[in-house]
N, C-alpha and C positions, 0 to 999 in steps of 0.2 A: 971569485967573482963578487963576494959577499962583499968583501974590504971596499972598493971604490963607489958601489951602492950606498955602505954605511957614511961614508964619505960626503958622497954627494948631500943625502940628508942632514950631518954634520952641518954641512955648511952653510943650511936655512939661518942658523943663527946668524952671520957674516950677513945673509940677504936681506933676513929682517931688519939690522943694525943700516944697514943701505938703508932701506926701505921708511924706516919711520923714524929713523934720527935724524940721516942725512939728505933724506925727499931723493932718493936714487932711488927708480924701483926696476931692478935690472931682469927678475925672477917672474912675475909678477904683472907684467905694465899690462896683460888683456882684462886684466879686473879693476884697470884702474880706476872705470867711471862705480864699480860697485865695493866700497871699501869692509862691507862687513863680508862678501865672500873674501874680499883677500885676506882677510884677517883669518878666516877660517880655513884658508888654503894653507895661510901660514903653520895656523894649529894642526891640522890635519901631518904636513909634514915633519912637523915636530915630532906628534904620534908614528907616524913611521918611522922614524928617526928612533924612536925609544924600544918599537917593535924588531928592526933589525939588530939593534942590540943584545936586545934578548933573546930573539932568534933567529941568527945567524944566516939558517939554511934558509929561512926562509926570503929574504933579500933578493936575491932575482926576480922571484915571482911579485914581490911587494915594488919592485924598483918597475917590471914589466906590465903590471895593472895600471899603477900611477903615471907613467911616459903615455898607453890609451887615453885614461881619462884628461889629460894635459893634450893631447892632441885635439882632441872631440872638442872641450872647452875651448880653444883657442879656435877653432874652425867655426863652429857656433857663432863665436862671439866677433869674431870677422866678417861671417855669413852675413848675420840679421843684421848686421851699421852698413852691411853694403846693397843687402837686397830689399829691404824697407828703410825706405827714403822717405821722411815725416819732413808734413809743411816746416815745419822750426828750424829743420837740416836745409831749405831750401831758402827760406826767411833769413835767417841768423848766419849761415854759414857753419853753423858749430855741431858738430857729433859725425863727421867727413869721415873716415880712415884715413890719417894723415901717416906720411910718408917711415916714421920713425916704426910708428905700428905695423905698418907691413915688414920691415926692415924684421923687427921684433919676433913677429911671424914665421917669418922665412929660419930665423934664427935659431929660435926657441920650436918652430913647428918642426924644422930638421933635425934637429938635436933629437927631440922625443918621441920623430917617426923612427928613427935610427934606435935609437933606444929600447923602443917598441919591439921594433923588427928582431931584433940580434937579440935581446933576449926570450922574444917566441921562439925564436930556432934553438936557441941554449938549451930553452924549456922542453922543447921538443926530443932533441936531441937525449937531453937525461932521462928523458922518461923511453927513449928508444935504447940506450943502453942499460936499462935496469931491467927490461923483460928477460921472462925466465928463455931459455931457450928452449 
């Protein structure tokens, strides 16, 4: 289960490369209005990237905490642009939930409730096969 976790994080480098060469932010797009957390989302998965390398076993549990707090973040950040509604939003028209960002949501939220879910159970599961009997 280790391999496609280290994997996954691997591949920040490929999203970065999207993200600030090519203006694609496919990993990403719920921090777009705040660029120094994405930058630090970016860094942070890097650090896990360097952590499952090192160690291995630990990789479920590091792939299983980060798909939570990518949930939580994502929901948050859909929450508050939709449930405070600032004169400017009403004025300007600009800071809506526009249609890509839900898309975005639904995509990247599905992915890392799934993700979430299936390795709590993994986790679960290995800590129910190691007790003593």
């Amino acid at each position: 289960m280790s391999r496609p976790i280290t994997l996954y994080y691997a591949a920040t480098i490929l999203f970065f490369v999207l993200d600030y060469v090519l203006g694609i932010n496919v990993r990403v797009a719920f921090l777009e209005p705040y660029p120094a957390a994405r930058l630090a989302y970016y860094a942070i998965c890097f650090v896990l990237f360097a952590l499952t390398l090192w160690r291995p076993n630990w990789a479920l549990l590091i792939g299983t905490v980060e798909s939570l707090a990518v949930v939580v973040a994502l929901t948050f950040s859909m929450a508050l642009r939709v449930m405070i509604i600032t004169p400017d939003m009403i004025d300007t028209g600009i800071g809506w939930v526009t249609l890509e960002e839900v898309l975005n949501y639904v995509m990247v939220g599905g992915i890392a409730y799934w993700s979430w879910y299936r390795g709590s159970k993994l986790l679960k599961d290995s800590k129910i096969s190691k007790r003593p009997v």
